[in-house]
Structure formats: structure tokens, C-alpha cells
N, C-alpha and C positions, 0 to 999 in steps of 0.2 A: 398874460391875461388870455383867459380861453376865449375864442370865436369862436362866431356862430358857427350853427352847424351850415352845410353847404345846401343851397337849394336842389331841390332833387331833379335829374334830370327828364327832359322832356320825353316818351315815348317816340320810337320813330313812326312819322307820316303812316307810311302803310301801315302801322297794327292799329293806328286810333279808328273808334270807331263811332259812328254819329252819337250822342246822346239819347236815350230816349225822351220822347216829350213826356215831360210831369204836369198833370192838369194840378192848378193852386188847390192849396187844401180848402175844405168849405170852410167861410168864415165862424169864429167859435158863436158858440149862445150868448144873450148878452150876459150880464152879471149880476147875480140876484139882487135886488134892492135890499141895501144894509138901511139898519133905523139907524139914526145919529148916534143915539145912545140906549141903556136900556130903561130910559123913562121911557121913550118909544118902545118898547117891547111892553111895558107893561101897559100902555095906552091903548095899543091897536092891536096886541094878542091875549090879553089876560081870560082864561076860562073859569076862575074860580075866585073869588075874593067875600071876603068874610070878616063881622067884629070879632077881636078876641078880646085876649085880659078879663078883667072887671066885669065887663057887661054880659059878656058870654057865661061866664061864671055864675050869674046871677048874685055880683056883690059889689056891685055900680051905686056908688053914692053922687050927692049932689058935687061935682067937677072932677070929677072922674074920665078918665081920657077914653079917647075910641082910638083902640089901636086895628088895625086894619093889614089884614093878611091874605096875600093870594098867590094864584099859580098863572104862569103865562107861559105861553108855547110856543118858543122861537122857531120859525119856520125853519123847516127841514135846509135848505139850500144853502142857509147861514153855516151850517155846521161844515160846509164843502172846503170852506177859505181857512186858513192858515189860523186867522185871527177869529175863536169861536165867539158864541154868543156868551152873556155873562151867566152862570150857574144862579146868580141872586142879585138882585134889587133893591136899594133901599130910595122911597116914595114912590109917586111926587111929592103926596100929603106927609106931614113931619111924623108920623106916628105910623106909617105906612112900607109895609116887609113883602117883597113876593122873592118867590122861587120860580124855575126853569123846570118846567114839568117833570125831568128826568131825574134834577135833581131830588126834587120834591120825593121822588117817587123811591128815589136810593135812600135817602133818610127814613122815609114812612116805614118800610124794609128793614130797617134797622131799629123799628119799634122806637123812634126818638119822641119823646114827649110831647113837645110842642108842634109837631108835626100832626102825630096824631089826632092831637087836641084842634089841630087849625080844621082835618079832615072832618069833626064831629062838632063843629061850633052851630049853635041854635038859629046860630043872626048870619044870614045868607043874605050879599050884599047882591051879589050877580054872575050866574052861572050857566053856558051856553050848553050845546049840544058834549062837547068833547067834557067839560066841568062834569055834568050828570053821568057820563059814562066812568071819570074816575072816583064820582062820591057812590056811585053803586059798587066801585072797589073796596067800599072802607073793610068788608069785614076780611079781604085776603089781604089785607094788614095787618090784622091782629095775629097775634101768637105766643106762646110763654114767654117771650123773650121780652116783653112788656117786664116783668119782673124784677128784669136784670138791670135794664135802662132806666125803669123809672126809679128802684130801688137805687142806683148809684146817682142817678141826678137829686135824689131827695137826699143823699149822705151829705154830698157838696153843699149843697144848701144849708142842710144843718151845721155843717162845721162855718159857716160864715159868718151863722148866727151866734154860736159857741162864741165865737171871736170876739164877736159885737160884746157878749154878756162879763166877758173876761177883759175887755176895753174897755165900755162904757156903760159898766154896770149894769146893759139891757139890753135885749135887741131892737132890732127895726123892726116891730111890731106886725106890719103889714108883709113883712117875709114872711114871720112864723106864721101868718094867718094862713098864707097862699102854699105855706109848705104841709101845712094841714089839709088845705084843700087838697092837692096833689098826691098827696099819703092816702087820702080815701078815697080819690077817683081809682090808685091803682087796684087798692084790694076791691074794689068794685068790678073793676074789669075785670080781673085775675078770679072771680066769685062768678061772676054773670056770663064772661065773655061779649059785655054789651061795654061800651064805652061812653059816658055820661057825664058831660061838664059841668052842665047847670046844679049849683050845691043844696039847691030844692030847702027844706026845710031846717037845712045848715045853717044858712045864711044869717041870720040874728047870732047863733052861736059864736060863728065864725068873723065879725063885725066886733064885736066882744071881744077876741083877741084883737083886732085892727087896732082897737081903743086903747089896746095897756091895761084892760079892765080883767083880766087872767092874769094870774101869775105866772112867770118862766117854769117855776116847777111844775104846776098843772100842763102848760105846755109841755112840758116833754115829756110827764106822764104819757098824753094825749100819744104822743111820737113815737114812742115807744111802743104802745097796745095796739096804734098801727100798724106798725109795724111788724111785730108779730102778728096779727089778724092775716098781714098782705103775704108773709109767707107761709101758713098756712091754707090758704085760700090757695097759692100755686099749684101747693102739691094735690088739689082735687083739681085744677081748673080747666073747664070743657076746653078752650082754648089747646088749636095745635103746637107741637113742641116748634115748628116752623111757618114762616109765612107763605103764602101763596107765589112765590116767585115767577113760575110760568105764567099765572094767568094775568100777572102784573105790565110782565114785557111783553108779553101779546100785545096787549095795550097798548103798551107805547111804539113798538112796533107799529100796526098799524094806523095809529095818529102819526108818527113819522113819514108814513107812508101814504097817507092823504093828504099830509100839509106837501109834501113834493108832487104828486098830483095836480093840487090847485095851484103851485107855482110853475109847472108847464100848460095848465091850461090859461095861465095867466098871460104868456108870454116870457115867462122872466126867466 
């Protein structure tokens, strides 16, 4: 069996020579205040919160849910520790969705639908100084790429429906209503460059489907002339082929860079 290795021998007396004194290092900063969880994050940092669904839509009937969507902005200091802050949220309220600004802000960026859509909801629950600074972002979010995203989110959708009609001889009715809705908000955008959820004088029509009151084949007529309309409308649409990226992380950037601010002028 190997032994240790041998203690190493002492320096002889005359060559040692005194140690210098090391003053203690200065004791660290405290350590940021973690929330418990991120229901505390959406309580005491949330900048944006908003109805969506139904209501926002303009196609809220009598018991119709309020789903509830927002952005909250984990303070800078959290991101230092090991264990980050959460990218998303779900509550307090049962119907209740937020993101982490950055993340929010990577999805919007990638033109994702309900991102979007949460960016342009009519029904503004509560929105502070940093909130108005990223809804005055909304239009360096837009881009062709609206196209892509919405066009393949609305594919998935249809094939779930197909499913339904091949299973259970129909669909679920109020899919096809909302994927009609979604089919014209895109070519809307993709036409306008404005982004516009409320289905305005849609809405009776579009109720009409909810009901089962349209047929599936008028339905997909409908999905179809869509559809073609929505790519058409691309290939003219003022909308740039990219989204605003720099003037995106500047943003966030310097909100990163104010929430760290107020956490050394806090103490923390």
C-alpha cells in the first residue's frame, strides 16, 4: 500500500523571513433580497399586465374567462447568483400568465403570436414607467416574419381541428372560430403593418362559428381565402423583412441597468 507522500521539509531559520501583514479583506456586500418564489416577482415587480383571450378579442360572452397576461422585471442582482430568476410565471390568479421581461422580449423578437398579441391588447390592466417604455416598442417588433410564425401556428391549429372532424365528426367549434380570428388578424398585419386584435365588426360572424351555426366546409373555405389573402399581402407588406433588434436590447439593456442602480442605492 502506497504512503503518504513525506511532509516537506522546514526552510532553514536564516532564510525565513517575517510574513507580510495582510490587512482582512473588506467584508463582501450583503446578498440581494431573493422573493420566495416567482409569485413575488410578479407581485412586487410586474410592469405590464393586461386581459387577453375573449375579451380582448372583442368576442366575450356571458361567462367567459378573463385571462390575464403580464411582464415582470426581475431585478438585475437576481441574475448574479447561480440559481436565475424564473423566464415565466403562472398566477397568482387561475387564469393568470406572466413573463420575465427578457424573455418576453426574445419571444416578441421572434414574432410569436401571443406575444404579440399580449403587446397590442385593448384592456391595459396596469402599466408603470418601464411597461410604457416597452409598449412604445411595439412597432420594432413587428416584421415579415409575422408571416412565418403566424402562418405555421395557424397550420398546427388547423391540423387539430382536421383531427377533431376525422374523430368526432366536428370540431371544437370555438377553435375554428379563434383560428379564423388569427388567420385575419395576420393578413391584417402583413397588409397594414398595424397589429389589431379587437375583431370589430367580425364578431357576430365569428360567434356564428363559436355556435356550430357554419358548416366545416364553409369553414375552411373561409381558411383557405385566408390564407391565400395572408400571403399575398406579404409579398407587398410595408412591414421590415427584420425586427428591430438593437433598439430592443438597448432597452433592456438599460432597464438592467437601472434595476442594478436602484439595488445599490438600496443598500442591497
Amino acid at each position: 500500500m502506497r504512503s503518504e507522500p513525506p511532509a516537506p521539509q522546514a526552510a532553514p531559520a536564516h532564510t525565513a523571513s517575517p510574513a507580510p501583514a495582510v490587512s482582512p479583506p473588506p467584508s463582501a456586500p450583503p446578498a440581494p433580497a431573493v422573493p420566495a418564489d416567482g409569485i413575488a416577482l410578479v407581485r412586487d415587480h410586474t410592469i405590464y399586465s393586461c386581459v387577453m383571450g375573449s375579451r380582448a378579442f372583442g368576442l366575450a360572452t356571458e361567462g367567459s374567462d378573463t385571462d390575464l397576461r403580464g411582464v415582470f422585471l426581475a431585478p438585475t442582482a437576481l441574475f448574479w447568483r447561480f440559481q436565475k430568476p424564473p423566464t415565466h410565471v403562472e398566477g397568482p390568479a387561475p387564469e393568470q400568465f406572466g413573463w420575465e421581461l427578457e424573455r418576453f422580449c426574445e419571444l416578441a423578437l421572434r414574432a410569436n403570436p401571443n406575444i404579440l398579441e399580449c403587446l397590442h391588447s385593448p384592456l391595459v390592466e396596469y402599466v408603470d414607467d418601464t411597461g410604457r417604455e416597452l409598449l412604445a416598442l411595439r412597432q420594432a417588433f413587428l416584421s415579415r416574419q409575422a408571416h412565418e410564425t403566424f402562418t405555421r401556428y395557424a397550420l398546427g391549429q388547423r391540423k387539430k381541428l382536421e383531427a377533431d372532424v376525422r374523430t368526432h365528426g366536428a370540431p371544437r367549434w370555438k377553435h375554428a372560430m379563434h383560428l379564423l380570428r388569427l388567420l385575419t388578424s395576420s393578413r391584417d398585419l402583413l397588409r397594414t403593418g398595424s397589429l389589431t386584435i379587437d375583431v370589430g365588426e367580425q364578431r357576430e360572424p365569428l360567434l356564428a362559428v363559436k355556435r356550430g351555426e357554419v358548416s366545416w366546409d364553409e369553414v375552411e373555405r373561409r381558411m383557405l381565402r385566408l390564407a391565400a389573402e395572408t400571403d399575398e399581402a406579404a409579398a407587398r407588406s410595408p412591414l421590415p423583412p427584420e425586427p428591430d433588434h438593437a433598439r430592443v436590447e438597448d432597452f433592456l439593456v438599460r432597464t438592467r441597468r437601472a434595476s442594478a442602480l436602484r439595488d445599490a442605492d438600496d443598500g442591497r
